[in-house]
C-alpha positions as CSV (number, residue, x, y, z in Angstrom):
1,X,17.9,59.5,-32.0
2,X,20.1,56.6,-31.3
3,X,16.7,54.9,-29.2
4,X,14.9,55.6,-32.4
5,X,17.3,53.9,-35.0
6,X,17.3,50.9,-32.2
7,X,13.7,51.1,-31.8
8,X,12.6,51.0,-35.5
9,X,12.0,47.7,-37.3
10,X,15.1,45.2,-39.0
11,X,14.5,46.5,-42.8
12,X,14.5,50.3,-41.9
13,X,17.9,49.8,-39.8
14,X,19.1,47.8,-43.1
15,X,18.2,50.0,-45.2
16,X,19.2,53.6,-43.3
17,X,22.5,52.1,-42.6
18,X,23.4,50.9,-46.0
19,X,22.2,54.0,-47.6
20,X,24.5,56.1,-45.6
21,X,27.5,53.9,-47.0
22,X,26.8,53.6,-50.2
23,X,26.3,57.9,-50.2
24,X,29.6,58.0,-47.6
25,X,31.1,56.0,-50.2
26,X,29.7,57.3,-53.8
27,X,31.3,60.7,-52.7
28,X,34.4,59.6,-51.3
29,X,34.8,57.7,-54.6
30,X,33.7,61.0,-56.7
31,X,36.1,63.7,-54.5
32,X,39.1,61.3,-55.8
33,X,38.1,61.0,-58.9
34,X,37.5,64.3,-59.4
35,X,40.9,65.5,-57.4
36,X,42.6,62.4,-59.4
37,X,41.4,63.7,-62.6
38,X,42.2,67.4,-61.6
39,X,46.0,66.5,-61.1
40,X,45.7,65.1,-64.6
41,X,44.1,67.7,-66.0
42,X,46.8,70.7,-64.2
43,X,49.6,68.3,-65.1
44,X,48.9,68.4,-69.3
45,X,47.7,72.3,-68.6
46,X,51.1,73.0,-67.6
47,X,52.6,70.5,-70.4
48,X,50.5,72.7,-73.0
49,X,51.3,76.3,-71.3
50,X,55.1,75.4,-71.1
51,X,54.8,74.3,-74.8
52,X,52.8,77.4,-75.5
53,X,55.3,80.0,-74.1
54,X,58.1,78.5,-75.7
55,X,56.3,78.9,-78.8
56,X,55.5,82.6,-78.1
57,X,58.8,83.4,-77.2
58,X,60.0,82.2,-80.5
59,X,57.4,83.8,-82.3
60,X,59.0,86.7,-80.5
61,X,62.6,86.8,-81.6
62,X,62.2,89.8,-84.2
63,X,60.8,92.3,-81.5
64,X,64.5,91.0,-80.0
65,X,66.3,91.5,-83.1
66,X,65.0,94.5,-83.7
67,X,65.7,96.6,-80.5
68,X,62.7,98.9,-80.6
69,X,60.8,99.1,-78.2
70,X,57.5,99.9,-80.3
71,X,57.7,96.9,-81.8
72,X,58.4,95.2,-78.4
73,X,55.4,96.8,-76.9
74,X,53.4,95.6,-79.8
75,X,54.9,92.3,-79.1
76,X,53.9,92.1,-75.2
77,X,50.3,93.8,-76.0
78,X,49.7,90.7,-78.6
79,X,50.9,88.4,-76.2
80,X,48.4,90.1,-73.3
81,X,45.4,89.6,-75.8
82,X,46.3,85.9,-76.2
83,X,43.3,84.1,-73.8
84,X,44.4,83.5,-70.4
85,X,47.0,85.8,-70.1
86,X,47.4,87.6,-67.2
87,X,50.7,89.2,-67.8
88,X,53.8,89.4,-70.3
89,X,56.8,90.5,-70.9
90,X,60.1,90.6,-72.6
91,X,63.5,90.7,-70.7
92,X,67.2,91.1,-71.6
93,X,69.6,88.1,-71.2
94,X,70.4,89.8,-67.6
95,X,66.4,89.0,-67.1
96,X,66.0,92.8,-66.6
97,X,62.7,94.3,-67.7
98,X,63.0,95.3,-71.8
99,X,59.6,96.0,-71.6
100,X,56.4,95.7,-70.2
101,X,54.1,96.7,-67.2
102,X,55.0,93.6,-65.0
103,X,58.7,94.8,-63.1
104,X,56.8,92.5,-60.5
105,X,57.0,89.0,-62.8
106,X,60.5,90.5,-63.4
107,X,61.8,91.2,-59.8
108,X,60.4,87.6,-59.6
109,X,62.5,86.4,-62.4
110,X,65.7,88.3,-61.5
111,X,68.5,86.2,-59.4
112,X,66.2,82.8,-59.4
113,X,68.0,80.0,-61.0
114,X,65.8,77.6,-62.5
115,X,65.2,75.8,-65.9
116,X,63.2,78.6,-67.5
117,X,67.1,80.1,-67.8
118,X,67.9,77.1,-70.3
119,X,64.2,76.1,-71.8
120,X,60.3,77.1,-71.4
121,X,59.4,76.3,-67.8
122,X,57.5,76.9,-64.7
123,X,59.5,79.7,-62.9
124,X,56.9,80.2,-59.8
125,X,52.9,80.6,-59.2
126,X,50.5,82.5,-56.7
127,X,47.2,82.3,-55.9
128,X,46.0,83.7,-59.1
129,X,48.9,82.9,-61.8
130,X,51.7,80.6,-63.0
131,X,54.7,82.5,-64.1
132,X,56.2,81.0,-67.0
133,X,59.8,82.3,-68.6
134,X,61.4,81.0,-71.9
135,X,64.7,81.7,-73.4
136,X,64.6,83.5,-76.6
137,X,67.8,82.4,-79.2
138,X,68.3,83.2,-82.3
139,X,68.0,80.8,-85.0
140,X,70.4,79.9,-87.5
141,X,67.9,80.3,-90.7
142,X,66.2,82.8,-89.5
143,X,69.4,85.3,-89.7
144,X,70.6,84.2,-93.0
145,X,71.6,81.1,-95.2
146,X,75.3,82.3,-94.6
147,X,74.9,82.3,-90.4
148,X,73.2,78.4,-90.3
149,X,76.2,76.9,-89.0
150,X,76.5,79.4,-86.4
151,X,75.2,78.6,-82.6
152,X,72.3,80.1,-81.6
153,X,72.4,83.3,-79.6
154,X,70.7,84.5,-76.7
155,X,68.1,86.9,-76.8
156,X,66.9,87.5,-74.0
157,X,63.8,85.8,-71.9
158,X,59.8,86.0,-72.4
159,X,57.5,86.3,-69.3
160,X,53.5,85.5,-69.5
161,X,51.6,84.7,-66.4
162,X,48.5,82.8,-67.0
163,X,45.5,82.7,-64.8
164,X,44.6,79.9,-62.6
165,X,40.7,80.5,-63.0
166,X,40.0,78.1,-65.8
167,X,41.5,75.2,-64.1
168,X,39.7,76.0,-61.3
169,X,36.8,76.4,-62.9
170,X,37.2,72.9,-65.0
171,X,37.8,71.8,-61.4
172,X,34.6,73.3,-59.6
173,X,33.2,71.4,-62.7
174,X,34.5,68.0,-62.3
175,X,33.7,67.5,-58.5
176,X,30.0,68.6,-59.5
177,X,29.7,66.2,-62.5
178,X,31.3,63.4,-60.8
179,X,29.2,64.4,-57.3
180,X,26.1,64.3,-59.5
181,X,27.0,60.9,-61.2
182,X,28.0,59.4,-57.9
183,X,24.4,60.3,-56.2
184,X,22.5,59.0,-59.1
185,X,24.7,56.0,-58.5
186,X,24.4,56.1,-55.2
187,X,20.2,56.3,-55.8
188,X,20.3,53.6,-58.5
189,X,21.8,51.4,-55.8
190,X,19.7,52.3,-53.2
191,X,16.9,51.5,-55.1
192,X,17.4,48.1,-55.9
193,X,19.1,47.7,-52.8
194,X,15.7,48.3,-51.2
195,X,14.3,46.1,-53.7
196,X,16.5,43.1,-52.4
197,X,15.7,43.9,-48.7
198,X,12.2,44.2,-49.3
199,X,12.5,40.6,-51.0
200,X,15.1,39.5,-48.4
201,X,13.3,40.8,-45.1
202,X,9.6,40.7,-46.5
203,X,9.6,36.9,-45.5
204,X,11.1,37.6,-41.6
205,X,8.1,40.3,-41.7
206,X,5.4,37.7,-42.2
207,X,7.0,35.1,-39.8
208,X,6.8,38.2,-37.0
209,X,3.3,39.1,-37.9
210,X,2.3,35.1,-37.6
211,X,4.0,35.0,-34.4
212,X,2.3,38.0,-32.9
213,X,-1.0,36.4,-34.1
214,X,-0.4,33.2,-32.1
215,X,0.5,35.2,-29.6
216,X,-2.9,36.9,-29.5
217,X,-4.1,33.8,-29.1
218,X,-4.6,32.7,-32.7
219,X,-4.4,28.8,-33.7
220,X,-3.6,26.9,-36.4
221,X,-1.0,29.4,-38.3
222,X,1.6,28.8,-40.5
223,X,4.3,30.8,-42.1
224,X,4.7,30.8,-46.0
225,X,7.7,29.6,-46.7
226,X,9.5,31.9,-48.8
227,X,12.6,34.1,-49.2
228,X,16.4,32.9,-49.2
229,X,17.5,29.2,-48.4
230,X,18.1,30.1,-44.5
231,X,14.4,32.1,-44.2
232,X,13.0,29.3,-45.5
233,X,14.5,26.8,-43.4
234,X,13.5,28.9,-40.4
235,X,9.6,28.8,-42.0
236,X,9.9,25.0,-42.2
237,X,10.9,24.9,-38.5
238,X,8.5,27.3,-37.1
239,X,5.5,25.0,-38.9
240,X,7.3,22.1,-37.6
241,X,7.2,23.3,-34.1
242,X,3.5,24.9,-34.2
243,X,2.9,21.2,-35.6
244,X,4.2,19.4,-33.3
245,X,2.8,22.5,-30.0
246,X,-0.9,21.6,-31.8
247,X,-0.2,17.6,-31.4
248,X,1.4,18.3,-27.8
249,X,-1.9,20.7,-26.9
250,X,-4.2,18.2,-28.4
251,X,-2.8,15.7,-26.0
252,X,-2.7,17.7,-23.1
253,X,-6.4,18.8,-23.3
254,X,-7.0,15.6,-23.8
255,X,-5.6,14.5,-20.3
256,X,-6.5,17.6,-18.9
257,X,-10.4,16.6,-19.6
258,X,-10.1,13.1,-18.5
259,X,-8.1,14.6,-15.3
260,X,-10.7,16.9,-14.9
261,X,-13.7,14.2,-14.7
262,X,-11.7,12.3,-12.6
263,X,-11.2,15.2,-10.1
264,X,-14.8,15.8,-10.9
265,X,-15.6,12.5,-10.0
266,X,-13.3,12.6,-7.0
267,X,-14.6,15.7,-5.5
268,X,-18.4,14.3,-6.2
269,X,-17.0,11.0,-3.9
270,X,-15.4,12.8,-1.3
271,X,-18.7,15.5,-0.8
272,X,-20.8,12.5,-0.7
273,X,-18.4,11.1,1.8
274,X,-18.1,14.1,3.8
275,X,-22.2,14.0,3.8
276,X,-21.8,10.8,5.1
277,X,-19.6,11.7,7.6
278,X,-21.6,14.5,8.6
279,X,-24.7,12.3,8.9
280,X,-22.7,9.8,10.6
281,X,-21.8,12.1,13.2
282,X,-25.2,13.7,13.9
283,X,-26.7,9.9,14.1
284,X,-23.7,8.7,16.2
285,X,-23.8,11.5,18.4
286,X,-27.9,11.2,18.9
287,X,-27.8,7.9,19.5
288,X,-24.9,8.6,22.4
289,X,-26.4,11.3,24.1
290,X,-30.0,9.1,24.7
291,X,-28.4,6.6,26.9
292,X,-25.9,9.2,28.7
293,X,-29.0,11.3,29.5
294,X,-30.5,8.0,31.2
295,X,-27.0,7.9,32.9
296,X,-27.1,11.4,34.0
297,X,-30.8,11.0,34.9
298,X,-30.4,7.8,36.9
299,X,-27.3,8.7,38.5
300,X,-28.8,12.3,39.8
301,X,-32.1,10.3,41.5
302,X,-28.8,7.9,42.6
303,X,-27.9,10.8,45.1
304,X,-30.9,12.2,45.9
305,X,-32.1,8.5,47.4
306,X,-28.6,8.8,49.0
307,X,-29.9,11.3,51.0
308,X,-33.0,9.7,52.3
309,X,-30.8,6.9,53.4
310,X,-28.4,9.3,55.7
311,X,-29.7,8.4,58.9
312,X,-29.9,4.8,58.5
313,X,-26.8,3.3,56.5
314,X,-23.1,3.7,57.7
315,X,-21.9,7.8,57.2
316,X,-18.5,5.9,55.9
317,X,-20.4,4.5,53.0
318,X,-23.4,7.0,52.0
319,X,-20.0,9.0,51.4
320,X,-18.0,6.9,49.3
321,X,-20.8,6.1,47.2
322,X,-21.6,10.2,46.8
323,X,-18.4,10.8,45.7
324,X,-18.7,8.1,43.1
325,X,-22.0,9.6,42.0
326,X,-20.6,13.0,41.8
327,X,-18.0,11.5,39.8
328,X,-20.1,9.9,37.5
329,X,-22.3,12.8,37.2
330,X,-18.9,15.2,36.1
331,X,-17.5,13.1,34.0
332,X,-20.9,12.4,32.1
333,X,-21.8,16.2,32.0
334,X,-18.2,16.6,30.4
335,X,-19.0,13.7,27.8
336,X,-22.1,15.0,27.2
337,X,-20.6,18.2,26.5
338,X,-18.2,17.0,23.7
339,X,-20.8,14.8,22.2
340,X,-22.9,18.3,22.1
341,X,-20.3,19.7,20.2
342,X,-19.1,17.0,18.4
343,X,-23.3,17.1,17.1
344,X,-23.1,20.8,16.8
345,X,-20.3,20.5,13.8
346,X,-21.9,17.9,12.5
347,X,-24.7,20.1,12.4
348,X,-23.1,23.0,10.6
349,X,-20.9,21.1,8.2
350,X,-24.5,18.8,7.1
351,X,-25.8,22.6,6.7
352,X,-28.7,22.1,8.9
353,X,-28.3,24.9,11.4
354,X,-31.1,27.4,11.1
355,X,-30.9,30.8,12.4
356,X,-33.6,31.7,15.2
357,X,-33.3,36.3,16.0
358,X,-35.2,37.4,18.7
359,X,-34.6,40.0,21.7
360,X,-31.7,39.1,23.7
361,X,-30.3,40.8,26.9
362,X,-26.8,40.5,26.6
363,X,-26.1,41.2,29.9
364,X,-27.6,38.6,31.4
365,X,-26.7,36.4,28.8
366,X,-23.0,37.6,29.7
367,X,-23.8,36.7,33.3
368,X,-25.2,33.6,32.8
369,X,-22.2,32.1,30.8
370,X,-19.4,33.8,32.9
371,X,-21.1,31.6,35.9
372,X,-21.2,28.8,34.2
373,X,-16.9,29.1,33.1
374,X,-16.4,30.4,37.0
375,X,-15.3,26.7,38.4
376,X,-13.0,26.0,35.3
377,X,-11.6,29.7,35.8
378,X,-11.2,29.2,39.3
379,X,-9.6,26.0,39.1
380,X,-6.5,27.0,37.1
381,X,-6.7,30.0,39.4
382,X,-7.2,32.9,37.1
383,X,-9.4,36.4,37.1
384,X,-12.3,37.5,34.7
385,X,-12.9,40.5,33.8
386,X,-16.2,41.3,32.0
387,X,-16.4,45.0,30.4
388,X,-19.8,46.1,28.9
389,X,-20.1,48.9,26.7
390,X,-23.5,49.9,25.5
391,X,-25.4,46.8,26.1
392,X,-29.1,46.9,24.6
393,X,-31.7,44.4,23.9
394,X,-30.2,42.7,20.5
395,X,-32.4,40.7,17.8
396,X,-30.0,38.0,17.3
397,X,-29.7,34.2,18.1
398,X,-29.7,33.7,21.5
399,X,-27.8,30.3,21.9
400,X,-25.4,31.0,19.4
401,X,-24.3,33.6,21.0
402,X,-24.2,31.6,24.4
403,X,-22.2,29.2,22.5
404,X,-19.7,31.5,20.6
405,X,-18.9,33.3,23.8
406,X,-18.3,30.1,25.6
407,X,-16.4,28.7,23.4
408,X,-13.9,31.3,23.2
409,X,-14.3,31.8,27.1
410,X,-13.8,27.9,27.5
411,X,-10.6,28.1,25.5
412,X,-8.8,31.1,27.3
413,X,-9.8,29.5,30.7
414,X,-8.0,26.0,29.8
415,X,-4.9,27.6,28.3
416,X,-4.4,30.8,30.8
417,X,-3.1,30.0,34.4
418,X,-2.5,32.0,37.1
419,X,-3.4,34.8,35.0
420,X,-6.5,37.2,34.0
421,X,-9.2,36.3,30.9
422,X,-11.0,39.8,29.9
423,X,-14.2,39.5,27.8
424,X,-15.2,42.8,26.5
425,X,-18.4,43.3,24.2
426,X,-19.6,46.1,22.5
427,X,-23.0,46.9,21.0
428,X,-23.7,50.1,18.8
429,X,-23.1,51.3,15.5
430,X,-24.2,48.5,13.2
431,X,-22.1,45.9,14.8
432,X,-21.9,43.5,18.0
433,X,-17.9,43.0,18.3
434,X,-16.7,40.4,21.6
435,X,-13.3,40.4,22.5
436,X,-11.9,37.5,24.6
437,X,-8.5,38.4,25.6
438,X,-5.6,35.9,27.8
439,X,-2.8,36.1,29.5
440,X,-1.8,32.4,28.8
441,X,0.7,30.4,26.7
442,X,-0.3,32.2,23.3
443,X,0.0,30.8,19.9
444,X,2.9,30.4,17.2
445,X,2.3,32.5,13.9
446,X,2.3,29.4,12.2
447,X,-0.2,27.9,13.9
448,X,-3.3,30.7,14.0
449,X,-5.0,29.0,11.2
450,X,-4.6,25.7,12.0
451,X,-6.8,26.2,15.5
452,X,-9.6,26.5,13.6
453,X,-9.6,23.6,12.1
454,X,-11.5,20.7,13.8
455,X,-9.9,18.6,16.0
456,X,-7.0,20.9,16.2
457,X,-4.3,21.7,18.5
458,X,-1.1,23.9,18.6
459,X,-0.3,20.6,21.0
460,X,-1.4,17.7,19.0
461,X,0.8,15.0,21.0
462,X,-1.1,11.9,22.8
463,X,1.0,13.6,26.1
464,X,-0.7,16.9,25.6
465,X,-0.9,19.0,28.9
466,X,-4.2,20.3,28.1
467,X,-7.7,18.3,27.2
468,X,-10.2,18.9,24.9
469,X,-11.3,18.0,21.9
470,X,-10.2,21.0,19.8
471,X,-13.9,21.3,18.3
472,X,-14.3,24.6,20.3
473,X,-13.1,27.1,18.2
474,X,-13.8,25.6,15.2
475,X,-17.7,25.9,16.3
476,X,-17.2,29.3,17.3
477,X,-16.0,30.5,13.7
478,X,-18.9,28.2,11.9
479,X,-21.5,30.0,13.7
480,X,-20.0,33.3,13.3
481,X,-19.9,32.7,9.6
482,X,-23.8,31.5,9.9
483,X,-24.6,34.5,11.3
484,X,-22.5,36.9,8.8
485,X,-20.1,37.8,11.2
486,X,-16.4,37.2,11.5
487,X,-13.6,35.3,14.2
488,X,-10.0,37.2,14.1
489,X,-7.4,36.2,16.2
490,X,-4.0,37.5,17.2
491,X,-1.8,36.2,19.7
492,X,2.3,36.7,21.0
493,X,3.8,33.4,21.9
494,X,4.3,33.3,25.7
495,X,2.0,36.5,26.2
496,X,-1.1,35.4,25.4
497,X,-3.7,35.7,22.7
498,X,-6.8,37.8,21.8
499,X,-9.6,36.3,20.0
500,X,-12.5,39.2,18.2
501,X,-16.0,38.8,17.1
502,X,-17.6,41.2,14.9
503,X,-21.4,40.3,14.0
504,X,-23.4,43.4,11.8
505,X,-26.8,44.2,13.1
506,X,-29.3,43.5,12.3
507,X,-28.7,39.6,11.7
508,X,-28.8,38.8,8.1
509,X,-30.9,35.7,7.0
């Protein structure tokens, strides 16, 4: 109940709580009244009945005089008939019972001192009655002319008990006329009570309801400025500030739009420039590999004259100049590698690789580019292991293939020494999935996106250990993208990494 009162809106909590006060006080303001004015009322009750037993009793002072009980009885049965009598009685000056039917109000009388013994009074009360007792005397005219100096002599003592019910009733009365005014007060102010809320709270209403309409998004509201000095104050300042928020948005979409052609216009310059680049490279990269194919070309008929000449020039130097030619012929094979790949991105980033499917035997295709790797693996002295699973004929492109596998082959040979490199590919259900896994240095967590990037290495110092251009595995995950496929890598620093390929078949074009 108590979520519900917090729950429910300013004006109902307003107006529930001052209704309960103004009830809470409206009949704590009519039970006093009406107790106040029923003390009142019991106080000049008993004022009257004291006065009116006094006057009975003197209206009694022949049934006295006279001694006779008839008459006495007559007395106490006119008494009984009077409204409001419970009881009566007349007594002798010992307060013994003269006559009447209450020995009760008399044992009650008899032995208690009180007032009643020298005027009318309150001599005691139940639940029901108050017992009242007067002194009856003579009076000096009343015996005769002769006797008026004479003091007055007592009689004896009248007894009436009169009921409580009226008074109670006049009571019961009072607390339901005044509980009856007090809620018709209590409604009266209620009323206009909700009346001044409704006028008081009907301006915070529409200043909530224009807030939840902005909030939905709403522009260019404004609150009506109405109600009390303070609600209208706040009105002013929430127009001000939606004022001033409409200037401040204004502004901001304003440099927000000419950001956004300058980004625009950015972005335009920097794809242009990247097309360039791209270009650049291809062109570059052509125009390199034409004269180191003449180099290649010239220096491999360089050693095969060499050998016509073994017989007739000195052993000494047919060798020294083989070497040379053998080193020439490496190191152009490995610049003619990178400028391969560095033409390869190039390629892929200008967007002009096509895809070529046809039938592939992936086992020889495996064979052929493990023998190629074998020198490089044997050289940093480590083991390859090759496991085939389910190897048939594949309609996919050949020398992308070749050059994914390498790739990834190239890398785990350069970084693994002394240890195994385990290629394992798997053909069948919908997918072609290669797994190139090493034993070698492995790769920080922080550093297994940034491989991919070109020109990228975990060691990117001039004094790095290992060579390479860091195009490798960049290549390999452009040409798995180019052929649908994905390149996922994990790796433990120290342990070595594991590098997976998973190409759907058949090939997308």
């Amino acid at each position: 109940m108590f979520r519900r009162f917090s729950a429910s809106s300013f004006r109902r909590q307003l107006t529930q709580v001052s209704a309960v006060g103004i009830l809470v006080l409206a009949l704590a303001i009519s039970l006093v009244t009406s107790g106040v004015l029923a003390r009142r009322l019991e106080a000049l009750l008993l004022d009257y009945l004291v006065q009116l037993t006094e006057q009975l009793g003197t209206e009694s002072v022949f049934a006295f005089l006279s001694r006779d009980r008839d008459v006495a009885r007559t007395r106490v049965a006119r008494i009984q008939a009077f409204p409001g009598v419970c009881q009566a009685a007349l007594l002798e000056p010992n307060a013994g019972p003269l006559v009447g039917p209450s020995e009760a109000g008399a044992r009650l009388l008899a032995g208690t001192p009180g007032a009643w013994r020298q005027r009318a009074a309150l001599a005691g009360e139940d639940r029901a009655c108050w017992h009242f007792a007067a002194p009856v005397r003579t009076h000096p005219l009343a015996i005769s002319p002769l006797e008026a100096r004479r003091t007055p002599e007592l009689l004896g003592y009248i007894y009436i008990a009169w009921e409580k019910a009226p008074l109670f009733a006049v009571r019961a009365w009072l607390v339901a006329v005044s509980g009856v005014i007090a809620l018709a007060m209590a409604a009266l102010a209620i009323g206009w009570l909700q009346h001044y809320l409704r006028r008081l709270t009907d301006p915070l209403s529409d200043l909530a309801g224009v807030m939840q309409r902005m909030r939905g998004g709403e522009e260019d509201v404004r609150a009506t400025v109405t109600g009390p000095v303070e609600i209208r104050e706040i009105g002013r300042a929430f127009n001000e500030l939606m004022a001033r928020l409409e200037r401040h948005r204004a502004a901001l979409e304003a440099a927000v739009e000419i950001r956004t052609l300058e980004l625009r216009e950015a972005r335009d310059a920097a794809l242009t420039a990247a097309r360039y680049k791209s270009e650049f490279m291809a062109a570059m990269t052509h125009e390199m590999r034409t004269p180191l194919q003449s180099i290649i070309g010239y220096t491999q008929t360089g050693q095969q004259e060499l050998q016509f000449l073994e017989n007739e020039a000195d052993p000494v130097i047919l060798g020294s100049l083989s070497r040379c030619l053998r080193i020439v012929l490496g190191a152009s094979d490995e610049l003619l590698s990178r400028i391969n790949q560095v033409l390869d991105l190039a390629a892929l980033e200008a967007g002009r690789r096509e895809v070529t499917l046809e039938r592939v035997d992936l086992s020889a295709l495996l064979d052929q580019v493990v023998s190629v790797l074998k020198p490089l693996a044997e050289r940093n002295h480590n083991r390859v292991e090759v496991v085939r699973e389910g190897l048939p004929q594949v309609k996919i492109d050949r020398d992308k293939l070749r050059q994914i596998v390498r790739n990834l082959l190239d890398n785990a040979c350069k970084f693994t020494h002394d240890g195994t490199v385990r290629l394992h590919v798997c053909a069948g259900n919908g997918v072609l999935a290669v797994e190139v896994t090493d034993s070698g240095i492995g790769i920080p967590a922080d550093q297994l996106d940034l491989i991919f990037e070109p020109f990228r290495q975990v060691d990117m110092s001039d004094t790095r250990r290992y060579g390479g251009t860091g195009l490798g595995l960049a290549i390999a995950r452009n040409v798995c993208r180019l052929l649908g496929g994905t390149l996922t890598v994990t790796s433990t620093l120290g342990q070595g990494s594991c590098f997976r390929v998973v190409i759907p078949l058949p090939v997308a074009l």
